[in-house]
N, C-alpha and C positions, 0 to 999 in steps of 0.2 A: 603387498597389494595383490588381489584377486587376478586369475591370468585375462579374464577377458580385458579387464584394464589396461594390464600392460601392453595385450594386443593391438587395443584401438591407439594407446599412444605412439607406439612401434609405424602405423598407419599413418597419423600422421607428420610423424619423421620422415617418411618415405615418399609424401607429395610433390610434387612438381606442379611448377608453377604454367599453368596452359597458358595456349596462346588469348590474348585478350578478345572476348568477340568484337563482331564489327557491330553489333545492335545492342541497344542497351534495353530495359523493358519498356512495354505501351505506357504511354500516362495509365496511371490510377492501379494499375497493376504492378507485381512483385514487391521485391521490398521484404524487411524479415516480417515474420509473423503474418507476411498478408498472402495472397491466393498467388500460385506460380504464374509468370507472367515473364517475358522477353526471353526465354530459350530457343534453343538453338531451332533451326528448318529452314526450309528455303527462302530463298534472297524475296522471290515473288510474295510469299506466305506472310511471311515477315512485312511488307509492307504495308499486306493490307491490314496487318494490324494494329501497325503506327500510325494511318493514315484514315481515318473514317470516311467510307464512301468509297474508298479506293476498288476498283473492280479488276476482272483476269482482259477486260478490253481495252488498256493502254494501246494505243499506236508502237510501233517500234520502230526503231534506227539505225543510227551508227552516228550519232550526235552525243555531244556529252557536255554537264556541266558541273560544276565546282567551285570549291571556294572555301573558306573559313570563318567560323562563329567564335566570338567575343563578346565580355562583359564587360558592357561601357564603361562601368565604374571602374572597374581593376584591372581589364586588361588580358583578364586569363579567357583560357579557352571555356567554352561550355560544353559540355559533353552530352550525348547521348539528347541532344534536341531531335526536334521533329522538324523535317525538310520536306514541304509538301508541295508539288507541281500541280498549277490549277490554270484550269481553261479559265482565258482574261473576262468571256463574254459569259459564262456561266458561275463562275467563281468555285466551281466544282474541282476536287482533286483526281488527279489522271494518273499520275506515280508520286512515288515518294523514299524518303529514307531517313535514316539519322545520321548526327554526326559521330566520328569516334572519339578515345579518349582524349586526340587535341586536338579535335573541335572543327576537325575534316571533314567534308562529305564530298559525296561524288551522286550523281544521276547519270547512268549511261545507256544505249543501246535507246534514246527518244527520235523519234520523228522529225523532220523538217517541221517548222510551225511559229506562230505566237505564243508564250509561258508566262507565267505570273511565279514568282517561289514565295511563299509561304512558312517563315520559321515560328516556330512556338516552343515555349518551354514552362514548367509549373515553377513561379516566382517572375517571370519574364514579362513583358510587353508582347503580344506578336506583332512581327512586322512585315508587311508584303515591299517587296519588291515593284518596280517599274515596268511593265511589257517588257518582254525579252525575245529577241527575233533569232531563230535558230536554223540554219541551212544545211544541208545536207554534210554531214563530217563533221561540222562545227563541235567546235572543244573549246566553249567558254568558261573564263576562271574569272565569279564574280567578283573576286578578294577578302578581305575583312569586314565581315557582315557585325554589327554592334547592338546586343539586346541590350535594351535599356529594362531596370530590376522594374515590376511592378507592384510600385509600393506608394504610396500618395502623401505628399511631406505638408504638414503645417509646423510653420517655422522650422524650427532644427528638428524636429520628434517624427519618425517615418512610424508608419499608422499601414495596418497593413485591415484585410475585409476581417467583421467579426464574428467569432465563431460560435456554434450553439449552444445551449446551456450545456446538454448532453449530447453526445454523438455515439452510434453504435458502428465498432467496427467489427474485422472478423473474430476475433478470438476476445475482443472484450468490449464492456463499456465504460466509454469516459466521460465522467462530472467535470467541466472544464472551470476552476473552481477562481481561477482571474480575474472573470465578471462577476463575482460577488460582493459586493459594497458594504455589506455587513461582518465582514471577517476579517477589516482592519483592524490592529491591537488585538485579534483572538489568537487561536493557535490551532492545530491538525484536527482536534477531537470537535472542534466549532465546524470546521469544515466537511467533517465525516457525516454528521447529522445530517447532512443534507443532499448526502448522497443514497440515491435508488438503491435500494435491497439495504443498504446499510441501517445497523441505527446505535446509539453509544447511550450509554446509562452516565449519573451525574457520579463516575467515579472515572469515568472516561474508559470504559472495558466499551472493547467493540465486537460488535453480532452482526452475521452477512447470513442472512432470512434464518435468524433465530438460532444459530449457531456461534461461539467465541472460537470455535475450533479453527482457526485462520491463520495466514501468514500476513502480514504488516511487511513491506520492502521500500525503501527509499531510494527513486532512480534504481531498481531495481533491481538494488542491493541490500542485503541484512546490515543488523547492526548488532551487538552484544548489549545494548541497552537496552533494546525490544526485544530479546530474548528474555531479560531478565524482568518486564513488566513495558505491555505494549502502552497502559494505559499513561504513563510515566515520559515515554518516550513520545507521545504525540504532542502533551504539553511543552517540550523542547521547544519543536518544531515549531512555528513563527504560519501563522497563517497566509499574510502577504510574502511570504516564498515560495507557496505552493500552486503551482500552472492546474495543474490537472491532478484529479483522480481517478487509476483504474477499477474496474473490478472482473475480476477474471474467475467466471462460476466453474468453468471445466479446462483448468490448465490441460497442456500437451503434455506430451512427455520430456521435452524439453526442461521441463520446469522438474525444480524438485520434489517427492513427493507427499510433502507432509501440507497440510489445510484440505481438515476436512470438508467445509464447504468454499473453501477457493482462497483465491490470492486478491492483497489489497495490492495496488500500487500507487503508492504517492511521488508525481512527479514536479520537481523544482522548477522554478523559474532561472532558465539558462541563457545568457550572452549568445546569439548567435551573430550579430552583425560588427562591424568592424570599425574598431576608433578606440575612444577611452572615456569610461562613466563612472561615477559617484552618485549613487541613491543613498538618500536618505528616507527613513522610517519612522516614527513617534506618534505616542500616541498615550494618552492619558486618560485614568476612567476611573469608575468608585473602588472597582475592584481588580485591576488588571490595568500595567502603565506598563510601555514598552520604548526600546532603542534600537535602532538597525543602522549600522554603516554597511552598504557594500558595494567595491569599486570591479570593474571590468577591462582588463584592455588586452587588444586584440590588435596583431599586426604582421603581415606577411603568416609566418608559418605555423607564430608561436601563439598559444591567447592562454591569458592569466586570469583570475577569477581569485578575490578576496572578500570575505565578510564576518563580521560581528553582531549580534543580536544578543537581546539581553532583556528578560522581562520578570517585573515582579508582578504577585499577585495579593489578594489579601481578600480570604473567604471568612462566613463564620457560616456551622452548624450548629442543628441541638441533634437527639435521639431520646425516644424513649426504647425500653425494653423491659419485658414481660416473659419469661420461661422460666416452663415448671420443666424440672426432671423427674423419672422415674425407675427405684433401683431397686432391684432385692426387698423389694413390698415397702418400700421407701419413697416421699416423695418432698423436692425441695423446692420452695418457689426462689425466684427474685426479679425484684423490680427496680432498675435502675433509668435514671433520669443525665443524661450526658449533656455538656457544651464543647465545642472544639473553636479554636481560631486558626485558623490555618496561615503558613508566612510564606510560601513557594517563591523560590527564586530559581530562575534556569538562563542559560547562557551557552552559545552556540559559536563557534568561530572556525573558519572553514578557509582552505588553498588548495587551489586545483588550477592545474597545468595541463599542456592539449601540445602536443608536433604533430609535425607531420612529416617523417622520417622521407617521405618519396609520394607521389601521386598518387600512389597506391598502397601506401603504411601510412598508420598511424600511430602514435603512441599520447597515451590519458593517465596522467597521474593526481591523485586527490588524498587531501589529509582535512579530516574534521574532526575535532573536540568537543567536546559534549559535557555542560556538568552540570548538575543536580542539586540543590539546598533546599531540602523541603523539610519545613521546619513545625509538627504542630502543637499547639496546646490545648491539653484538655484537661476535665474534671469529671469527676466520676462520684455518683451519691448513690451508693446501692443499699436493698436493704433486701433481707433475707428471713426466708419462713420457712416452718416447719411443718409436716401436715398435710394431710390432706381432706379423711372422709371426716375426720373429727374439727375440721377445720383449720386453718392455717394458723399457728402460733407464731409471731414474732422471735426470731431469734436474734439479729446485731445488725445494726448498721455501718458501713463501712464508705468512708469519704477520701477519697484518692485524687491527686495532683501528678497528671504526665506529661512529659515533654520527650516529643515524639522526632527520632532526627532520622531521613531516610535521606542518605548524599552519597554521589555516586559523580565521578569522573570517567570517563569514556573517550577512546582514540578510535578511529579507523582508516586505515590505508590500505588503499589501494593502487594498482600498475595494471594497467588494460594495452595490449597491444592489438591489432585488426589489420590484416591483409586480404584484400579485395582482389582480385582475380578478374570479375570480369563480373558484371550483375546479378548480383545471388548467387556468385560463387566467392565464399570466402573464408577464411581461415581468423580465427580469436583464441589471445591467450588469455588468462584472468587470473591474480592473486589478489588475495586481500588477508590482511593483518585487523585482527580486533581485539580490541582489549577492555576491560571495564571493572572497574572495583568501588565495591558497594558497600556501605555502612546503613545497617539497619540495626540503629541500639534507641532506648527508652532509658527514661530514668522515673522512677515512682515514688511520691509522697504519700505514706499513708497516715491521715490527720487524726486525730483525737478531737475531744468535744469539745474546745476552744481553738479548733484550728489551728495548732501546734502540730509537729510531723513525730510520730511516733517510733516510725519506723522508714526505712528506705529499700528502694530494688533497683538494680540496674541491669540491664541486658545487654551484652556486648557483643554484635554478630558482624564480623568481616565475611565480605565476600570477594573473590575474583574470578571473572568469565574470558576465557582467552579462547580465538578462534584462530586458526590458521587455514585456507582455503587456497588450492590449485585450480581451474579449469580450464579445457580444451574443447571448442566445438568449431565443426566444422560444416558446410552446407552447402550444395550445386544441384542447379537445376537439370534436371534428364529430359531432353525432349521438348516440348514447348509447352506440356500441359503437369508436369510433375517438379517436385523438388523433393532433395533428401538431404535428413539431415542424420546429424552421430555426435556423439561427445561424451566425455568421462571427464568425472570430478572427482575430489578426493578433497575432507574434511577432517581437520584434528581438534576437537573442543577438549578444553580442557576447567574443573570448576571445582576451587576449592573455598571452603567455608570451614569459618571455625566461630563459635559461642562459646558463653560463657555466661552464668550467672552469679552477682553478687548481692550481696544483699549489708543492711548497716541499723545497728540504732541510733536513738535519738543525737549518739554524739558525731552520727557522718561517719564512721571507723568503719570500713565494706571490707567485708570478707567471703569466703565462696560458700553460696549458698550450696546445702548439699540436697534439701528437694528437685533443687532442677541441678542438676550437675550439668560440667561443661562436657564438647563434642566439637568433633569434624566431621568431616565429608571430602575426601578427594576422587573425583568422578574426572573418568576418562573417557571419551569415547573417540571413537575412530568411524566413518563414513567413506564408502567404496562404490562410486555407481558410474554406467553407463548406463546410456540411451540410443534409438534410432526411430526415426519420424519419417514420416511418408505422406506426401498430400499429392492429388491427382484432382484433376478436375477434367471433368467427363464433358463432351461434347454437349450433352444437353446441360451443362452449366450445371451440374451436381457438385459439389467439393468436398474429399472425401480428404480428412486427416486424422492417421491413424500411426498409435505409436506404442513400444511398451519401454520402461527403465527398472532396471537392476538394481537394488541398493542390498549393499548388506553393512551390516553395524556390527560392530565389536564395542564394549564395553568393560572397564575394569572399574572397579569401586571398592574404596576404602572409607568404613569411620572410624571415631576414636585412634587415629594412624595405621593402628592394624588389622582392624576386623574384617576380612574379606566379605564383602558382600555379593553371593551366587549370583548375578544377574546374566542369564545365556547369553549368547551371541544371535543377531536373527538376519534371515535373509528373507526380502519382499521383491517380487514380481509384479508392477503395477501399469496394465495397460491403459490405454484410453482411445477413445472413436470421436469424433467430430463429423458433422454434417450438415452442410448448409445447405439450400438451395434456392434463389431468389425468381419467382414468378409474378408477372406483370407487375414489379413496385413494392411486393409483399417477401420477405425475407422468412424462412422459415429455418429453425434447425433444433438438430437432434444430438444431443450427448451421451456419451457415458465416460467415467471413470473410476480408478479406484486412486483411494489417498491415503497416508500413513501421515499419524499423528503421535510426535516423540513427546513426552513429556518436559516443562519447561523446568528451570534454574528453583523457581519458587516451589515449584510442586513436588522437586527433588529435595530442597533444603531441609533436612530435621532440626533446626532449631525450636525451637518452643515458645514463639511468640505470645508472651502472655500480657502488653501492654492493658488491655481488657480481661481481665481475670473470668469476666462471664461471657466472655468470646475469644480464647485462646484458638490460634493457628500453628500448625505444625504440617511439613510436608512428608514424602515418602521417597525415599531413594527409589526405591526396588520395582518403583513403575515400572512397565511393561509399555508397549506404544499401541493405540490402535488400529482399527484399518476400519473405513467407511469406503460403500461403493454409492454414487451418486450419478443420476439417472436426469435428464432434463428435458425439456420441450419447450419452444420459444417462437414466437410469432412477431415479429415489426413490420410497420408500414405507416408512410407518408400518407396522408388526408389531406390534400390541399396545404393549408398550413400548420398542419399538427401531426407529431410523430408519437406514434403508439407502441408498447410493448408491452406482449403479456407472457408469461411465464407458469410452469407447472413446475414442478423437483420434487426426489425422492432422496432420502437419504437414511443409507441401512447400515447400524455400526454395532462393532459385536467388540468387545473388550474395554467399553467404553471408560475412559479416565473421568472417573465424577465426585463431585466435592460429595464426603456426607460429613452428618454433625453427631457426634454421641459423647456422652456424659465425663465428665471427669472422671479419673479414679481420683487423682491428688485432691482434687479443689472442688467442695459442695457446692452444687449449684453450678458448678462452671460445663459449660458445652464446648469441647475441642472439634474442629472443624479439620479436616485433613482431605487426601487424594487418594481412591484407591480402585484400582480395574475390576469393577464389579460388575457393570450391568448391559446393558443391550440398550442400545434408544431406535428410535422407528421414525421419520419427521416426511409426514408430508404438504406441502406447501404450497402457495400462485404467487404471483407481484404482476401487478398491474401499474404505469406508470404512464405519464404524456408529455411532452413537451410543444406547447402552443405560440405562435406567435399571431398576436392579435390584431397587431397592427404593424411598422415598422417602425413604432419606437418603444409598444407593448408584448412582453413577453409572460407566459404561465405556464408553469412545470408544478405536478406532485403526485405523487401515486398512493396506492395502497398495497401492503405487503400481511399474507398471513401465513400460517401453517399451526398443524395439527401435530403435537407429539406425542408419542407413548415410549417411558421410560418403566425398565425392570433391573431391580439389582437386588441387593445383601445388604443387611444391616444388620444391629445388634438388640437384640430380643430382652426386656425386661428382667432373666434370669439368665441374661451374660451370654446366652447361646444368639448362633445367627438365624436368619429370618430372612426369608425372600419380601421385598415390597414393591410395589409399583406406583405410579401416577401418570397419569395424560391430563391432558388439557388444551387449549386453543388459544393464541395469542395473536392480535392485530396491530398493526400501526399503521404509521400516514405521515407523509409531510406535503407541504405548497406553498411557493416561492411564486412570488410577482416580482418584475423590474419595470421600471417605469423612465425613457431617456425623456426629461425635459429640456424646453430651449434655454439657451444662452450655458451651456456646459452643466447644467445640472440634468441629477439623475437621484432615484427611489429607489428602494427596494423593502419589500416585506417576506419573513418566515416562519411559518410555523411547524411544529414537529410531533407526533406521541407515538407515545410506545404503551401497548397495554400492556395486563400482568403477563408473567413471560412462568410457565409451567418448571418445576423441580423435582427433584425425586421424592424429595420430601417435603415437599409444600410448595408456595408458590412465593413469586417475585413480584413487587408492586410495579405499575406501570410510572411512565413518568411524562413530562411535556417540557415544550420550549415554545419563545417565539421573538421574534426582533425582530425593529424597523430600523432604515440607514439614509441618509441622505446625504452625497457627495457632489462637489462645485471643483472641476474642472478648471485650474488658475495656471498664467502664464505662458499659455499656448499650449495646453496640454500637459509644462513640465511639472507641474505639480496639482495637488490636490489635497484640500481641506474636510473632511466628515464626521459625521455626528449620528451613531447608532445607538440603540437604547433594546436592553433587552430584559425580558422577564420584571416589565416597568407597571406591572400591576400585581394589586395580592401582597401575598408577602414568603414570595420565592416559591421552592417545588418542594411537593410535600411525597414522599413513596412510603409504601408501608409492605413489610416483609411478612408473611401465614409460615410456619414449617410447622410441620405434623413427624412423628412418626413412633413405634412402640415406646421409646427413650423419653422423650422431647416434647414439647408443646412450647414455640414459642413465636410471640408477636413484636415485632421492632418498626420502629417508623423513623427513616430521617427526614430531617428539612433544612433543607439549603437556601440560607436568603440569599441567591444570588441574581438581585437585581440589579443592574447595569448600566450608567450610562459615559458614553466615550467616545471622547476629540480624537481625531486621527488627523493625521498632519506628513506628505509625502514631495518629495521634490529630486528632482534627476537634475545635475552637470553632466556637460560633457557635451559630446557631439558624437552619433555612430551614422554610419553610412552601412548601406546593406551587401550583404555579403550572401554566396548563394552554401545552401545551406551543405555541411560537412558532414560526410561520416565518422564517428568515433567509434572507439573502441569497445564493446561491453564486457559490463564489469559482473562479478561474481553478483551471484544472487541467490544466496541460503536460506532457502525457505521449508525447513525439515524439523522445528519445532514448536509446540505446541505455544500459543500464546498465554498468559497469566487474569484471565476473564475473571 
């Protein structure tokens, strides 16, 4: 381990646990990730900032009063409420205070007089008090003061106020994705569509303003299955589990620093109240039918959390395809005509466990499994020429039967411990264990002219991705206007792959094919980083948070078991600046950072994917990682009832990791698609977005997102030699969502989505669209609920169509996905929960330092 590492760990071995303060932060303030707020200053200073209105012209005494706060419900203390002394005849606050961590307070040095005391807390009822008559010396001790929770019950279901579509805090913005009525029976990549700057293509690859270069986090953890293909792992995930979406355009230094243009965070739907529940989930459709059990119970210290999902799917495509190559004054056409039936099954099951070691410890433990059966069929009618200035000549056609098996099992565990100190000062350990093993093998019929197989291919590719993660952060507020933070992590990935091809005649007898011979890959890498972070906020409410982190990577790589592969070792410096500052209601701020983007699982693999013989893939060990620096400016503000955000970005990347496509040597006519650090890209961009409410049961949200690229790299020149090439272009999209609550428990909702063509280095990308309606009915007093969503219910599905150019290559592909949709969803809760005032837990590891598989 690097020595500053072991420095800051040494550091934290050697803290001491301070004394607990007596003031906890002002509502709306502190808290991680948000503006410093409740540190330390004088007793006076401090009040007026728990107390709004509170002036330096309180009367003074030698009177005192006291007492103790409680939750009605349970009995415990509440901490860190607001204790406010108010004139009876003005209703004005005169002093004030909080209570401590059980739930004490004191008011002393007041005046002879009439009081009113005033308690409030966020999740509480406030409650005033009776006149209180106070005489000179008097040391009144009110006793057990009782906040009842502020939450409004119909029948057994507590219903708490509802929250925006979107909300922007400081460091990111959240799609609060719960109110959506049309994501019943869908899954994460239904959900991502309809998130601001976001947009996902019909193979579920995700782009954050025209960028794949991104980190994917769940609860704000990695997984080894989104390492190894984000687009794979969002289909897992269950749409009705998902609370919220983040999106974080200029992470801190806090965060790890791989996502070129930012971090996604997808947040679950979590138990926080107290008792014991059973949801049910179902949901049945043309193309997509789903099951969810998941139960909750929670009691005194411990709280348990179990579930199971489980959803099939059932897609069909066609494609045509169209490319010529050209070689050595040679040139090959083919034209092929494809169907696919797609069979995905995916299944999710999850335990997680919460103590609470002491009032101030806590310990979070979680185990989820994960597994994968995707299953497709297709056929393949290719027909091939020869020719070009003299015409194309017919050379053979070629009819192929594949069955395509990508399954993959997946664990992760995690152990989070959290010691709180006193508000915003606290102490987190984080381990996580991951594991994940891939099967990606085909089998190929190749048929003769009666539909007989003449020959056969098989492709055998195992994979396993293992993570092992340490981390240690730590964070205290300086002063009343500052916080700091520090921490170091340490990452062991490890990822071996082995292929193999065989091949057989007519009689099924497979033996190793020696065109494509077999191979490995064992890749190690090693991850070493510190951080420290700094936010200050200036008297004129300027908020300055600025940080840099340390990583350095070690790599060893082996193929075929011995062949060392030379890949250096590198160390990155990657600072970042944040700056907010909010004037009459209008929110303004400024970013910058720099980001490091490592290469993924897929990008690294060499196998030789040739289930498509005119679209073989293959990846590159010996990637190198990029570095983009990204530059922002951002504008919000409220309008009455409509909230606005506009946005500018820049983003400047030099090593960049980019697919290109060039010609077979083995297989005529065939185009290998691979990864290689060739070029430069340049992206600049706006997003424009709103969120309206129209009426108080009419809501409207949708923006428009564009930017401009210019891409420069290396390809390969007609006469074998390389060639510098380039492309820019311009791409737009757009979504807008209505919701509509109607009486007697029903409620609307409408969405639409597009994404125009999206620029390449060698050609362009066709754009694509969505749109669905849902209508849900509210049964049982809330416990359940019945809906009916239909999407892409006109036409006949989504049609894209792929342009690539370049010296080599000339080719035109179109898919079309019938995927129209219509689908019953069906949801119901047991149980009974009572409300609980909300916990802090632990945080868990959050690996967000590789490239995603776009």
């Amino acid at each position: 381990m690097k020595p500053f590492v072991s420095i800051i760990l040494v550091f934290f071995s050697l803290l001491a646990p301070p004394a607990r303060a007596q003031f906890g932060p002002p509502p709306g303030g502190g808290g991680p990730g948000g503006p410093p707020g409740g540190f330390s200053g004088s007793d006076d200073r401090r009040k007026k900032e728990f107390v709004p209105g509170l002036t330096d012209e309180t009367p003074k005494g030698n009177a005192r009063i006291s007492g103790l706060l409680t939750d009605s419900t349970t009995g415990k203390p509440v901490e860190y409420a607001t204790v406010a002394l108010l004139n009876p005849k003005t209703g004005k606050p005169i002093d004030g205070t909080t209570s401590d961590a059980k739930g004490k307070f004191a008011l002393t040095k007041l005046a002879p007089g009439e009081y009113r005391l005033q308690y409030s807390f966020i999740g509480y009822k406030t409650v005033e008090s009776k006149v209180l008559r106070l005489d000179k010396a008097t040391d009144l001790n009110v006793g057990s003061v009782s906040l009842p929770p502020d939450v409004r019950v119909l029948g057994e279901v507590s219903v708490t106020g509802q929250r925006a579509m979107i909300e922007e805090k400081v460091d990111r913005l959240v799609y609060n994705a719960e109110k959506d009525l049309t994501a019943k029976g869908g899954d994460a990549s239904d959900i991502l569509r309809k998130v601001p700057m976001l947009s996902v293509d019909l193979d579920g690859n995700v782009s954050l303003r025209g960028s794949q270069n991104i980190r994917v986090l769940i609860n704000n953890k990695p997984s080894t299955i989104v390492a190894a293909s984000v687009a794979d792992a969002l289909k897992q995930l269950p749409a009705d589990m998902i609370k919220s979406v983040e999106v974080i355009t200029s992470p801190s230094a806090k965060y790890d620093a791989e996502g070129a243009a930012g971090i996604i965070n997808i947040v679950t739907k979590k138990n926080t109240l107290h008792g014991l529940t059973l949801n049910v989930d179902a949901g049945v459709g043309l193309r997509a039918s789903n099951l969810g059990l998941n139960g909750s119970y929670r009691q005194g210290k411990l709280g348990i959390t179990l579930g199971g999902f489980g959803r099939a799917m059932y897609n069909r495509a066609s494609s045509s395809l169209d490319q010529t190559t050209f070689r050595n004054g040679e040139s090959l056409r083919s034209v092929q005509q494809g169907t696919a039936f797609d069979k995905p099954l995916f299944g999710q099951y999850s335990l997680g466990l919460d103590y609470d070691l002491a009032k101030n410890q806590s310990l979070t433990a979680n185990v989820r499994f994960g597994t994968r059966n995707f299953r497709q069929e297709q056929n393949q009618l290719t027909y091939n020429y020869a020719g070009l200035n003299a015409g194309f000549v017919p050379l053979d056609t070629t009819s192929r039967d594949v069955d395509r098996k990508d399954l993959s099992n997946s664990v992760d565990i995690n152990v989070d411990y959290i010691r709180t100190f006193k508000p915003q000062q606290e102490w987190t350990i984080s381990t996580q264990y991951s594991r994940t093993g891939l099967v990606n093998n085909f089998d190929a019929d190749m048929l003769g002219a009666f539909g007989d197989p003449t020959r056969h291919q098989r492709n055998i590719n195992h994979n396993i991705n293992g993570e092992l993660t340490f981390q240690t952060d730590y964070q205290t507020p300086l002063k009343t206007n500052q916080l700091f933070e520090v921490g170091a992590k340490v990452i062991r990935r490890q990822v071996d792959s082995r292929y193999e091809y065989q091949t057989a005649l007519g009689d099924g007898n497979y033996f190793p094919d020696l065109t494509n011979p077999s191979g490995s890959l064992n890749y190690q890498q090693t991850i070493e980083a510190g951080y420290l972070s700094y936010t200050y906020v200036t008297p004129s409410k300027y908020t300055f948070k600025i940080g840099t982190r340390y990583e350095h990577t070690g790599i060893t790589a082996r193929t075929n078991e011995n062949v060392t592969l030379n890949i250096p070792d590198y160390s990155n410096l990657v600072p970042s600046v944040n700056i907010s500052k909010t004037i009459k209601g209008t929110t303004l701020k400024a970013a910058y950072n720099r980001r490091i983007q490592r290469p993924g699982l897929q990008q690294l693999n060499p196998n030789v994917n040739a289930a498509n013989p005119q679209q073989i893939s293959v990846g590159n060990p010996t990637l190198s990682p990029e570095l983009t620096d990204n530059v922002e400016l951002s504008l919000s503000k409220n309008i009455r009832r409509v909230y606005l955000n506009a946005a500018l970005f820049g983003r400047f990347t030099n090593n960049a990791i980019t697919m290109v496509r060039l010609p077979s040597d083995t297989l005529a006519g065939g185009i290998i698609s691979t990864f290689q650090n060739i070029g430069v890209q340049r992206t600049y961009g706006a997003n424009l977005f709103f969120n309206a409410t129209l009426t108080s049961r009419w809501t409207l949200n949708g923006g428009l997102d564009g930017y401009y690229v210019y891409m420069q790299g290396m390809t390969q020149g007609v006469d074998g030699k390389s060639v510098t090439i380039s492309n820019d272009g311009v791409s737009i999209g757009g979504r807008l969502m209505t919701q509509v609550q109607l009486p007697k428990n029903w409620s609307i909702q409408g969405f639409t989505f597009f994404r125009g063509g999206t620029p390449q280095l060698q050609g362009r990308m066709g754009g694509m669209y969505m749109y669905s309606v849902g209508i849900r009915k509210d049964v049982a007093q809330k416990r359940g609920s019945i809906g009916l969503a239909a999407e892409n219910f006109l036409g006949n599905g989504v049609r894209m169509q792929t342009v690539l150019n370049s010296p080599t290559l000339s080719q035109v592909s179109v898919m079309n996905l019938y995927n129209q949709n219509v689908k019953l969803t069906f949801t119901y809760r047991l149980g009974k929960m009572t409300f609980e005032p909300p916990r802090k837990r632990a945080k868990s590891v959050s690996n967000d330092d590789v490239k995603s598989e776009g």
